[in-house]
NUPADO-398649 format. One line per 10 residues: number of its first residue (from 1); their letters; for each residue x, y, z of C-alpha. Coordinates in nm, 2 decimals. Example, Ala and Ser with C-alpha at 12.3 -4.5 7.8 and 13.67 -1.06 7.14 Angstrom:
// residues 2
1 = as = 1.23 -0.45 0.78; 1.37 -0.11 0.71 $
This chain:
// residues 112
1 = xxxxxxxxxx = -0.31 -0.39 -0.37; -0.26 -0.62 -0.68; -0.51 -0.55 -0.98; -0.48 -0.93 -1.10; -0.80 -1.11 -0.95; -0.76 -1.39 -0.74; -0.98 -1.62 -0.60; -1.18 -1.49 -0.29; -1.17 -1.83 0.00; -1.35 -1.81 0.30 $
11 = xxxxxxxxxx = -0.99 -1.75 0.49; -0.94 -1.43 0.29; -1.27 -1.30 0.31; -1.20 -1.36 0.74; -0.89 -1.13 0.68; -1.06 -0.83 0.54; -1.34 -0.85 0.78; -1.14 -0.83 1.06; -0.91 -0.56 0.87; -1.24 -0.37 0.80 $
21 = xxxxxxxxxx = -1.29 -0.35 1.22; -0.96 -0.20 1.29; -1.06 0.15 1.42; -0.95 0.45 1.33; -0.58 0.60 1.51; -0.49 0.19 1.62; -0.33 -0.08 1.45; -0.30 -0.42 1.45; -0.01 -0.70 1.36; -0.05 -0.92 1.05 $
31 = xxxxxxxxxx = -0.03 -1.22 1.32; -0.34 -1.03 1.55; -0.49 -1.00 1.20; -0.45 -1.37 1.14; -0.56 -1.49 1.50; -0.88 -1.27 1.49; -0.98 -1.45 1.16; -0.96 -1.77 1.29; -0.61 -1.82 1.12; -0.34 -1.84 1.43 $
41 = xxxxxxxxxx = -0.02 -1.87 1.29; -0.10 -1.73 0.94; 0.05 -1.35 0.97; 0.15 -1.44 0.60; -0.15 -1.51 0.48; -0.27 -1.20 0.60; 0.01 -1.00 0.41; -0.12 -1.19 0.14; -0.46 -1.13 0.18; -0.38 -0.77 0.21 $
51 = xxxxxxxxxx = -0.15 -0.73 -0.08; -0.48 -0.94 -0.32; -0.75 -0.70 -0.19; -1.03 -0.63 -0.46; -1.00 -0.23 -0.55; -1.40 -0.20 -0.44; -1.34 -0.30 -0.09; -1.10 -0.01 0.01; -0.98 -0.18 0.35; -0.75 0.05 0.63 $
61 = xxxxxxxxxx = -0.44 -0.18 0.50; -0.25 0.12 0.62; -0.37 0.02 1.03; -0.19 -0.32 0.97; 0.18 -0.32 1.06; 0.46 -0.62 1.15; 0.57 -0.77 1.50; 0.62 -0.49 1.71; 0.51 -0.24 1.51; 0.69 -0.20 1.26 $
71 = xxxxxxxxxx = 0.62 -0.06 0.89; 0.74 -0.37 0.64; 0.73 -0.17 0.31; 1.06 -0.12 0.19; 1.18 0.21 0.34; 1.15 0.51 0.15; 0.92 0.35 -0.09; 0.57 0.54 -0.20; 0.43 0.29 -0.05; 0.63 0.29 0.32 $
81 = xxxxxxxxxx = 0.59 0.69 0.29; 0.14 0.67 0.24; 0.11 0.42 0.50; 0.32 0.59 0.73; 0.11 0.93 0.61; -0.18 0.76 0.67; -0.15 0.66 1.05; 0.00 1.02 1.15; -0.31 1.14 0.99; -0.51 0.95 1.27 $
91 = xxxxxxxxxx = -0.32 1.05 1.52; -0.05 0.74 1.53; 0.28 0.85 1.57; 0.51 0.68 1.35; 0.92 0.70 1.46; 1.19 0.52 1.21; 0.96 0.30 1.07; 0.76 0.20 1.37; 0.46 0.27 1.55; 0.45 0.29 1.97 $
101 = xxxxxxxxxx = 0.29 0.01 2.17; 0.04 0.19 2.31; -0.11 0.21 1.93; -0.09 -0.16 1.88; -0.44 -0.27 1.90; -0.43 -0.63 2.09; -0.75 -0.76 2.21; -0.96 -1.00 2.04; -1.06 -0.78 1.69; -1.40 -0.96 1.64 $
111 = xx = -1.55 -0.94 2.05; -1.52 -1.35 2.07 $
């Protein structure tokens, strides 16, 4: 999470709502992220979004992985190691990197 503020858009504040939904022991794509918030196509902005989170909202960014499941921190960073501490902690198992499909949370995030 950066500690430079940024200006909150309606499009980011979509992103961490969704985020905010993602339950405990799932996860979610950036692109699933993206679609829920109204954003199809924008699994970038998502990372983004992610990556610009105020401090005060302390999101589950750790429940939000890349196509296929797969951690996108830089392997073997702190970062790669707590998000990959995170899920096992709720019960998601997390093998090279990656996270099995049956974790990947896919249906509609907001019930539309």
């Amino acid at each position: 999470m950066s500690s430079h503020r940024i200006k909150e858009t309606p499009a980011l504040q979509a992103i961490w709502d969704v985020v905010a939904q993602i339950p405990p022991g799932t996860v979610s794509t950036y692109g699933d992220v993206a679609r829920a918030a109204g954003l199809p196509g924008r699994a970038r902005q998502a990372g983004y979004a992610l990556k610009h989170t105020p401090q005060g909202l302390h999101l589950p960014w750790h429940r939000v992985v890349g196509a296929g499941g797969k951690i996108v921190l830089p392997p073997g960073s702190s970062a790669f190691r707590e998000q990959a501490r995170r899920l096992r902690s709720e019960g998601v198992k997390v093998t090279n990197g990656r996270v099995p499909r049956s974790a990947l949370r896919v249906e509609r995030l907001r019930g539309d």
